[in-house]
C-alpha positions as CSV (number, residue, x, y, z in Angstrom):
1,X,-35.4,-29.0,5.6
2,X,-38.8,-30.5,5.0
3,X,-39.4,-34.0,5.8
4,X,-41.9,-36.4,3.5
5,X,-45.2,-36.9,5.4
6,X,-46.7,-40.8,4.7
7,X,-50.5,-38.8,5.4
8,X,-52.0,-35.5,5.6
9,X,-55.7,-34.6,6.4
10,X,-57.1,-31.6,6.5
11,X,-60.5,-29.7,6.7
12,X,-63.6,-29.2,8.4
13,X,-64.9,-32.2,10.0
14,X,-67.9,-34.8,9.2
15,X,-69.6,-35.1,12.7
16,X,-69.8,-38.2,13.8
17,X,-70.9,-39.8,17.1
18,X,-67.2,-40.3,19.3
19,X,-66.7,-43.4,21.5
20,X,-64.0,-42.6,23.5
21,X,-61.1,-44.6,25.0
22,X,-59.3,-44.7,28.6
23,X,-58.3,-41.2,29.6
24,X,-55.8,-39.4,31.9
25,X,-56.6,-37.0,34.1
26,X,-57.1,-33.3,32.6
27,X,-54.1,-30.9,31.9
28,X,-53.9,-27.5,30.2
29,X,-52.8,-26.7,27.1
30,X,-51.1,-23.4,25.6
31,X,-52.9,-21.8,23.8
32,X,-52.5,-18.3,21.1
33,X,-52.7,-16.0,24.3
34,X,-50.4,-16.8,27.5
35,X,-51.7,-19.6,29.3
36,X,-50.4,-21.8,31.8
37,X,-49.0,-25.3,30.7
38,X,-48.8,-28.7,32.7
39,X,-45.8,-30.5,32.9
40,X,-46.4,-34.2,33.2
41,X,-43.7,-36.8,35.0
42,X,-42.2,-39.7,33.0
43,X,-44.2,-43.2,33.9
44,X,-41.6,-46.2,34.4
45,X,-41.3,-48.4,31.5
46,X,-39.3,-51.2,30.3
47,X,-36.0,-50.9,28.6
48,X,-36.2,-49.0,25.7
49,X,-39.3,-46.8,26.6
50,X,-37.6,-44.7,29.2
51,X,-36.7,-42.1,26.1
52,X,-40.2,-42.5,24.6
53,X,-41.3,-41.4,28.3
54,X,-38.9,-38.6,28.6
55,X,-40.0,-37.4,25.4
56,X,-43.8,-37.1,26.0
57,X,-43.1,-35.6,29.2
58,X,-40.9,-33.0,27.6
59,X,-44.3,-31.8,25.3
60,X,-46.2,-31.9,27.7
61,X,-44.3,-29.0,29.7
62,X,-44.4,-27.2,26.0
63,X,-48.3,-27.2,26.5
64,X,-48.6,-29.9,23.9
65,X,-51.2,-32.7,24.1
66,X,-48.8,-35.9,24.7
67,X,-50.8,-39.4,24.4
68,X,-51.1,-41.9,27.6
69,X,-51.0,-45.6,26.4
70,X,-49.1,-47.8,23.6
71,X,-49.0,-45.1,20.8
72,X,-46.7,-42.0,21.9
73,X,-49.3,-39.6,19.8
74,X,-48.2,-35.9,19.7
75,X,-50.9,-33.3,19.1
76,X,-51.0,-29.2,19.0
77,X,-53.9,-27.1,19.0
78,X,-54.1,-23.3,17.5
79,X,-56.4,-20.5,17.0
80,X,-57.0,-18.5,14.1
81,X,-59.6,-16.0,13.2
82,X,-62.8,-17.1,11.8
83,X,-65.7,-15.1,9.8
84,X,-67.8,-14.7,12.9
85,X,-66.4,-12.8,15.9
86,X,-68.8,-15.8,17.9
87,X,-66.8,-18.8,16.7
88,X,-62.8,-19.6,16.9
89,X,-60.9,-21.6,14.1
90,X,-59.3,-24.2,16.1
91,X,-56.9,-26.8,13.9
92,X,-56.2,-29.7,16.1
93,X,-52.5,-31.6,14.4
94,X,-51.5,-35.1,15.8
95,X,-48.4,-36.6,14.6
96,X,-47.2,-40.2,15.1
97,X,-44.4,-42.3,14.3
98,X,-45.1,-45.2,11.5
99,X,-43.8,-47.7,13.9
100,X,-46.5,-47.2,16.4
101,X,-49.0,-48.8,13.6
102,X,-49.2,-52.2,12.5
103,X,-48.7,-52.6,9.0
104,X,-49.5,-55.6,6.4
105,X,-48.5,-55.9,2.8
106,X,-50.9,-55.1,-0.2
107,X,-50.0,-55.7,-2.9
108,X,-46.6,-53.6,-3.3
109,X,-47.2,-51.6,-1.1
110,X,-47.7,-51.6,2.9
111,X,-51.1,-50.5,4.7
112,X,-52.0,-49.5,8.1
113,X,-55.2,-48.0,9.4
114,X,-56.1,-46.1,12.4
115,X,-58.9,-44.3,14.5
116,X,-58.7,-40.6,15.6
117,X,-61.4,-39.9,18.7
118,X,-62.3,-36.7,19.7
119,X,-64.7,-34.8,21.6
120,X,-64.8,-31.6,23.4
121,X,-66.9,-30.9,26.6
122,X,-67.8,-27.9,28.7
123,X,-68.5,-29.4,32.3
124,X,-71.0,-32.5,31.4
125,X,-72.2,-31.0,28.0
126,X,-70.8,-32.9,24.7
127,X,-70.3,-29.9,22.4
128,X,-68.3,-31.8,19.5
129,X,-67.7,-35.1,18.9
130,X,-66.0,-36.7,15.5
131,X,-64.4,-40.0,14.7
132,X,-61.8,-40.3,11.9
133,X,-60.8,-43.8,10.3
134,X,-57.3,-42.9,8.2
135,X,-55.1,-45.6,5.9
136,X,-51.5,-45.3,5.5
137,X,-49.9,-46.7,2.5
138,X,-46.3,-46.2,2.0
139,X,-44.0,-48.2,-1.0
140,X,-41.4,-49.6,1.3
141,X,-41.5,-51.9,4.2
142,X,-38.4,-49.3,5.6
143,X,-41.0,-46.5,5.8
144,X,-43.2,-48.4,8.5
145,X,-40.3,-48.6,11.0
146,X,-40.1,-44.7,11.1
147,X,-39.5,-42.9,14.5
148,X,-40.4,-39.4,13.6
149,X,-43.8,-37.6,13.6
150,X,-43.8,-39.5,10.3
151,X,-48.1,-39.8,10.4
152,X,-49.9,-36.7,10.5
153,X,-53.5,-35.9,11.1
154,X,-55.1,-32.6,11.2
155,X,-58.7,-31.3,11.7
156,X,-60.2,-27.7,11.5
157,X,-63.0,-26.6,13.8
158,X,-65.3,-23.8,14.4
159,X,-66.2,-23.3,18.1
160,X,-67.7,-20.6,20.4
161,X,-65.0,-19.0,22.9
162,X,-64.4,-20.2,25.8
163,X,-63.2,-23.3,28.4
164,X,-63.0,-26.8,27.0
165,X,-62.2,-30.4,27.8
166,X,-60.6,-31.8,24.6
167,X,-60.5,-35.7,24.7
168,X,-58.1,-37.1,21.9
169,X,-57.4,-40.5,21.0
170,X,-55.6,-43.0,18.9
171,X,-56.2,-46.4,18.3
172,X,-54.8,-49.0,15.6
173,X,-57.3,-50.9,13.8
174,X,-55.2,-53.9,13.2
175,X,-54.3,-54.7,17.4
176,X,-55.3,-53.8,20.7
177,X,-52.8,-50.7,20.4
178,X,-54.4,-47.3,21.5
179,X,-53.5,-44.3,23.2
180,X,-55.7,-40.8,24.6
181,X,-55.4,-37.8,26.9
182,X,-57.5,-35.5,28.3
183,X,-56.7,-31.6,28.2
184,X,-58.3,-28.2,28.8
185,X,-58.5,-25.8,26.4
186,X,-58.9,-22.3,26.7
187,X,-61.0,-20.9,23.0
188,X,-59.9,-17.0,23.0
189,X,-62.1,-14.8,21.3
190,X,-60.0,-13.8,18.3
191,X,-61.2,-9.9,17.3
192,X,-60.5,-8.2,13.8
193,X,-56.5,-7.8,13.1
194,X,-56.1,-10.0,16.3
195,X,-52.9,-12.2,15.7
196,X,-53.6,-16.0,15.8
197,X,-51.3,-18.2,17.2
198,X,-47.9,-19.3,15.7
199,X,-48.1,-22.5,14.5
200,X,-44.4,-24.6,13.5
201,X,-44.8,-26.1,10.0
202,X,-43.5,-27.9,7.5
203,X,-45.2,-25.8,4.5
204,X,-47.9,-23.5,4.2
205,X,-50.6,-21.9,1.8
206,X,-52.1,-18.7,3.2
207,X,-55.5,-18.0,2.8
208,X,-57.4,-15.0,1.1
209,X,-60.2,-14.5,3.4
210,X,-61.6,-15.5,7.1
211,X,-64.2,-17.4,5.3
212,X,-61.7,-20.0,3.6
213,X,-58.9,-22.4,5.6
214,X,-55.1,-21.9,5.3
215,X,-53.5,-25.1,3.5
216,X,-51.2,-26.1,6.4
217,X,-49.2,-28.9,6.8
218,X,-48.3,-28.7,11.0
219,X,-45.5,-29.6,12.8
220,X,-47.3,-31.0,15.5
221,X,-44.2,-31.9,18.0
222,X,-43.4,-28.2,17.5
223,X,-39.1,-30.2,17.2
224,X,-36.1,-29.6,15.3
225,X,-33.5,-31.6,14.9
226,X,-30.1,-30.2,15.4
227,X,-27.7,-31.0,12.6
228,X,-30.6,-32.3,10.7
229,X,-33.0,-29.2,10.3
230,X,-31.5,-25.9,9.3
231,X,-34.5,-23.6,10.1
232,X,-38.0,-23.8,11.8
233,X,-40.8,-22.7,9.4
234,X,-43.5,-20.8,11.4
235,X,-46.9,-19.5,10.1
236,X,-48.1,-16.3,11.3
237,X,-51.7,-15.0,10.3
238,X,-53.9,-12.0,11.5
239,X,-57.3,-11.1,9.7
240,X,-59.2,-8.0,9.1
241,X,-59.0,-4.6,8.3
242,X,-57.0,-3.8,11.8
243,X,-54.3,-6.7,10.7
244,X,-51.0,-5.3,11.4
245,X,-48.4,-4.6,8.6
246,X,-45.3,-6.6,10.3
247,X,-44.9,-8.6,13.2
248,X,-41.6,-8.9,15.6
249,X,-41.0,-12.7,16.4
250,X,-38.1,-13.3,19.8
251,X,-36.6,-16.3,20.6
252,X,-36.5,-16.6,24.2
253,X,-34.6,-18.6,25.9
254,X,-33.2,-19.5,29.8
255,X,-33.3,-16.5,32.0
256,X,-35.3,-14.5,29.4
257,X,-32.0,-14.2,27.0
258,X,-33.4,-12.6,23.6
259,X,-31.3,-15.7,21.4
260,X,-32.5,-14.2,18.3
261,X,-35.2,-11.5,17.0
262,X,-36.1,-10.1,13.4
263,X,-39.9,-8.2,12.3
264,X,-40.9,-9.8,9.5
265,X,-43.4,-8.2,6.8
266,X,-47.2,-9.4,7.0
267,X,-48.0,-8.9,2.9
268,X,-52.0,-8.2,2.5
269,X,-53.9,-11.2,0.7
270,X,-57.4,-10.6,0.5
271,X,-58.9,-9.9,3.9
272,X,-55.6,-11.8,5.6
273,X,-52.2,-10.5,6.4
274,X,-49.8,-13.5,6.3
275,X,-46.2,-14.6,6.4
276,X,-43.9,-17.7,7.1
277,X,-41.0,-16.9,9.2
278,X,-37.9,-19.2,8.8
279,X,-36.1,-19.4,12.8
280,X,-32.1,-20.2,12.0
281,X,-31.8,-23.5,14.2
282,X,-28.5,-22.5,15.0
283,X,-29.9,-19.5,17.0
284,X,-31.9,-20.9,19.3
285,X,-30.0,-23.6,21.1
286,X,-30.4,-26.8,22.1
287,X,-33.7,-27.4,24.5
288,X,-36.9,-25.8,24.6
289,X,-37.4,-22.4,23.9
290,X,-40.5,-19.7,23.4
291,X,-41.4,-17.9,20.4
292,X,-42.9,-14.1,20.9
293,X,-44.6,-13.0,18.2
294,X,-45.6,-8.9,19.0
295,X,-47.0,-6.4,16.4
296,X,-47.0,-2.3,16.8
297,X,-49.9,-0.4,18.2
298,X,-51.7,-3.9,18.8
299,X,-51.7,-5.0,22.8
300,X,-51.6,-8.5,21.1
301,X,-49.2,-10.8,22.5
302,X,-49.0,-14.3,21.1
303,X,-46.6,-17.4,21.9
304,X,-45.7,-21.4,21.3
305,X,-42.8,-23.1,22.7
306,X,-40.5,-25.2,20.0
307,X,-38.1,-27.5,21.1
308,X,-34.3,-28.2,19.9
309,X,-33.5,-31.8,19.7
310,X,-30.7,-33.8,19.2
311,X,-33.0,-36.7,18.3
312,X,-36.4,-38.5,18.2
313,X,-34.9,-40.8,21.0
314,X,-32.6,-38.4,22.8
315,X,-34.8,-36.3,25.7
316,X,-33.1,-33.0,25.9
317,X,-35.0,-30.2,27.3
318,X,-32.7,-27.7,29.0
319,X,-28.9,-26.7,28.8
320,X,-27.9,-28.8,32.0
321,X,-29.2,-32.0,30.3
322,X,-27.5,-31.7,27.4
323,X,-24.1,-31.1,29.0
324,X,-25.1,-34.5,30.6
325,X,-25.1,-36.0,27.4
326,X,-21.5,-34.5,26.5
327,X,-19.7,-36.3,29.1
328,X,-17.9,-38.6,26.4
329,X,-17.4,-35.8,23.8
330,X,-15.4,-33.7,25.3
331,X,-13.4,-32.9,28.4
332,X,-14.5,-32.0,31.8
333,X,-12.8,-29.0,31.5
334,X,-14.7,-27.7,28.2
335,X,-18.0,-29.4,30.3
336,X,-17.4,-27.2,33.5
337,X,-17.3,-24.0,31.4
338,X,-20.4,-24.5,29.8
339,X,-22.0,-25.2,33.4
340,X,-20.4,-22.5,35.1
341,X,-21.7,-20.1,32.1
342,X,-24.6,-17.8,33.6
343,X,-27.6,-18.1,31.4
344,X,-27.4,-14.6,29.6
345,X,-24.3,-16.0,28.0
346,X,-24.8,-19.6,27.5
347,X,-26.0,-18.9,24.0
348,X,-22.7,-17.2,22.9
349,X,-20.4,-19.9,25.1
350,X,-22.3,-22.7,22.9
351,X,-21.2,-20.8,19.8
352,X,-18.0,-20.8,21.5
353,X,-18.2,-24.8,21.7
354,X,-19.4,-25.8,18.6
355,X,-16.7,-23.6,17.1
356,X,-13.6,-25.2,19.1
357,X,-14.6,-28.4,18.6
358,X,-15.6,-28.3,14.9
359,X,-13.0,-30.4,12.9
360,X,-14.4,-29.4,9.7
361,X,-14.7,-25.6,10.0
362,X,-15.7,-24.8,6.5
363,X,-19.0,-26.7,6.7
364,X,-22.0,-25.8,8.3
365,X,-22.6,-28.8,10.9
366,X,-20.1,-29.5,13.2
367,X,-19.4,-33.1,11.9
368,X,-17.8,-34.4,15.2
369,X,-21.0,-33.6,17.2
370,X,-23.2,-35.2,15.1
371,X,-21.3,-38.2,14.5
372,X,-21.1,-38.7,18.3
373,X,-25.2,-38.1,19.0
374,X,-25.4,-40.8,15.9
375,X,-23.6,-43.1,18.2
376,X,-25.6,-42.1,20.8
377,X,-28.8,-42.9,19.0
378,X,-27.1,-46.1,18.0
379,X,-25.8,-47.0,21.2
380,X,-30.1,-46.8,22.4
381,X,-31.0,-49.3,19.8
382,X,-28.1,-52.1,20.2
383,X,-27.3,-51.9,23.4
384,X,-31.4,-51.9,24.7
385,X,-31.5,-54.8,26.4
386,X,-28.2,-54.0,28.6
387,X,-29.6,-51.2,30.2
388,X,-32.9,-49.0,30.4
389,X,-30.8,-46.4,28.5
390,X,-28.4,-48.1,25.8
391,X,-25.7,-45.6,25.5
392,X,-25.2,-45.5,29.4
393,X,-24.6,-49.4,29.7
394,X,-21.2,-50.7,30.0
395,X,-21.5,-51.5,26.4
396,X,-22.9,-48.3,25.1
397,X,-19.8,-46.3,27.5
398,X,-17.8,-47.9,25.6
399,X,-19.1,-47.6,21.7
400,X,-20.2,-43.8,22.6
401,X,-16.8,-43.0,24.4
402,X,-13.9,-44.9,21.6
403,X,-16.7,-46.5,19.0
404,X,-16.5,-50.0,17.2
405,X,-13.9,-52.6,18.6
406,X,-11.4,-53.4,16.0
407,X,-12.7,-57.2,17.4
408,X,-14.8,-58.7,19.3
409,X,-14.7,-62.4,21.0
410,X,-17.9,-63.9,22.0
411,X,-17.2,-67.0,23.8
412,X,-21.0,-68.5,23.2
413,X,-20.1,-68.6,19.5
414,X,-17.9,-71.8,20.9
415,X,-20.1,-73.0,23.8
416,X,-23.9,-71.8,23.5
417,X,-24.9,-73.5,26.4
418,X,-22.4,-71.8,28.9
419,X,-24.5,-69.9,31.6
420,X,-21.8,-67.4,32.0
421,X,-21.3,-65.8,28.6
422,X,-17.6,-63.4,28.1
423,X,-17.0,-60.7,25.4
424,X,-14.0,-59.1,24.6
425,X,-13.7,-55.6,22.4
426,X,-10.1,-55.0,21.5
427,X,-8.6,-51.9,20.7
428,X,-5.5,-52.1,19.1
429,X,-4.5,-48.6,18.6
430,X,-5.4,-48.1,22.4
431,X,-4.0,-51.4,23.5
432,X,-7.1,-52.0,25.7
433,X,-8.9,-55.4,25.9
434,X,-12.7,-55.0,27.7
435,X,-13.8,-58.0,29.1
436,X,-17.7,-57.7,29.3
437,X,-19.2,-60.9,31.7
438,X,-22.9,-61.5,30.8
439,X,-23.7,-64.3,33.9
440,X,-27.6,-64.2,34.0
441,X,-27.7,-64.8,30.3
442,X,-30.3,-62.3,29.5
443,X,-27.5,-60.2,27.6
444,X,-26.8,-57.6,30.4
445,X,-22.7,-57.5,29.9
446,X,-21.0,-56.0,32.3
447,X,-17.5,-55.0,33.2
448,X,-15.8,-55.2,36.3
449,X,-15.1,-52.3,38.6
450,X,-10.8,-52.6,37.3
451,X,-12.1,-53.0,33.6
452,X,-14.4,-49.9,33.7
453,X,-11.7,-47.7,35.3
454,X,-9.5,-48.8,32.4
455,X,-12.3,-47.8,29.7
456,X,-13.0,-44.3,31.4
457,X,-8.9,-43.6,31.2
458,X,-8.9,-44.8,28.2
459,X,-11.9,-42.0,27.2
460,X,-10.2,-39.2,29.2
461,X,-6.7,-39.9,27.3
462,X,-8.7,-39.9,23.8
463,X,-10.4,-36.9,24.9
464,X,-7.7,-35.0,26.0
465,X,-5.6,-36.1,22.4
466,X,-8.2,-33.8,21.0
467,X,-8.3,-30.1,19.9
């Protein structure tokens, strides 16, 4: 399923003189050939950026480039062929969400502007520098609260092989906002019929001839969402006379399990063999994974890791996390099965899972699953200020684990200026009253140690009713 981007650009750059902003030390990015990535740790935030963290960390050990500062910027960089065996097509793709820009009304519409900064370097030598000044204008004031990689910005370049320094930033024209991150780059040299890499995409144009540029809309973050997205679009592009005829893409996944694996037909256009292979979701798991693209009689081997995800705002990058995050879906027993699963079959046990615990077999979603990482997701946003992660404060145990109260009592609806603030969710069908105490109030409710034994047997018991 394609999402609706709010902006697009692409082409070759106007060079421009770059002033850059504040940057991190350097890391390496993947590039088409193997290369190695740098995973970096989550920085401490304040309630309700711990995810955000999480997240950007999670690119970063998929070889993306992951922004340091106040906007949580996303960027890939790929290599495709160019005219001149001297030079590299490099497209640079940054994504953001809408909400990290400040927007102001215009007229019926909403605008927000922004400056992309980038420059690459080999030791103390400025090779490229450009500056991009974008405006986003969307129709509704709904579409500036977006969390996705809803802003997209996308450049072409034509450098010489070899090692970089790319420095990329972000910055919002309307506040002090801004974000960058320093990376190393390694430019192969990209011979005739030599594979580029895979790039994730929403939609794609191939192009006719080395001399022209693909019309590519990236997927920057490289993400799927599970129960949202059905397949993952990926572009794969050789050019020349020595182009192979068909490529074999793999899905690899924990202890180098083949999850899924199909040779897809490069059709000649022009100079340029081309094709957009659609990945089944379903097949690949949740987490990150690697892509393999190979062709015959070519010692070309190229590669890009995607990632799974249950949600802009859920971090999930491996198996064992998200059995973490099933701890109020289903039963320990079902849990320890899945962890005691050794990786060469985890694929076919979480087949196994989603099946058992579908209630609406005939559909393709399992609608249980994704009604309980909706409550998740909702648990984040309400329940914020409880906890550094919503869904794991007493509050959000409770709305993950039985959902919505049939009632709740607030007893500073009747005194506002009580210090020591109570709550009570009743569940009628469960016969359970929760009494959540908020005494700094700050709105950090919490129950006592008898109250949350009574909510977790009250979890296990509703668990444990189910199939």
């Amino acid at each position: 399923m394609h999402q609706s981007r709010l902006v697009a650009r692409i082409g070759l750059p106007a060079f421009v003189i770059l002033a850059t902003a504040g940057c991190a030390g350097n890391r390496a990015v993947g590039s088409a050939r193997p290369a190695a990535t740098a995973a970096g740790g989550s920085t401490p935030g304040a309630p309700g950026t711990a995810a955000v963290n999480d997240m950007q960390r999670i690119y970063r050990g998929m070889g993306l480039v992951a922004g340091t500062g106040a906007i949580p910027f996303v960027a890939s960089v790929s290599f495709l062929r160019s005219p001149s065996p001297d030079s590299t097509l490099v497209m640079i793709a940054l994504s953001m969400p809408s909400r990290a820009l400040g927007f102001a009304r215009e007229g019926d519409r909403y605008t927000a502007n922004y400056a992309v900064r980038l420059e690459l370097r080999q030791g103390t030598s400025v090779v490229r520098t450009l500056e991009s000044k974008e405006a986003v204008r969307v129709p509704t004031f709904r579409e500036t609260s977006r969390t996705d990689e809803s802003i997209i910005w996308q450049q072409f370049l034509r450098i010489a092989p070899g090692r970089y320094t790319l420095s990329l930033g972000v910055k919002d024209e309307s506040s002090i906002r801004s974000a960058s991150e320093d990376v190393s780059i390694d430019v192969p040299r990209l011979s005739s019929g030599a594979l580029g890499s895979p790039i994730a995409i929403y939609e794609a144009i191939p192009r006719s001839s080395a001399d022209s540029l693909p019309r590519i809309l990236a997927r920057p973050r490289s993400t799927v969402t599970f129960g949202t997205d059905s397949v993952l679009p990926v572009y794969v592009e050789a050019v020349g006379v020595d182009a192979p005829t068909s490529v074999k893409t793999r899905i690899i996944g924990e202890g180098d399990q083949v999850l899924w694996d199909l040779t897809t037909e490069l059709p000649l256009r022009g100079a340029t063999r081309s094709a957009t292979v659609s990945i089944p979701v379903a097949r690949m798991g949740i987490g990150v994974s690697t892509l393999v693209v190979t062709s015959a009689g070519h010692p070309d081997t190229v590669r890009t890791r995607i990632l799974v995800s249950l949600g802009d705002d859920l971090p999930i990058a491996s198996f064992d996390e998200m059995i973490t995050y099933l701890k109020y879906f289903t039963t320990a027993e079902r849990l320890r099965t899945l962890r005691d699963t050794p990786a060469t079959g985890r694929a076919e046990a979480w087949t196994q899972f989603l099946k058992s615990t579908d209630p609406i077999p005939g559909t393709p979603e399992n609608e249980a699953l994704r009604d309980y990482f909706t409550r998740i997701r909702t648990a984040n946003q309400r329940f914020r200020d409880d906890a550094q992660i919503g869904w794991m404060s007493d509050r959000g145990v409770a709305f993950v684990g039985l959902g919505d109260p049939d009632n709740i009592y607030d007893s500073g609806m009747n005194d506002a200026n009580s210090r020591v603030r109570q709550q009570v969710w009743e569940y009628r069908e469960l016969r359970l009253n929760l009494n959540f105490i908020d005494q700094t109030g700050f709105g950090r409710w919490r129950l006592n140690p008898q109250s949350m034994s009574e909510l977790q047997n009250a979890i296990r018991r509703r668990l444990s009713s189910r199939p």
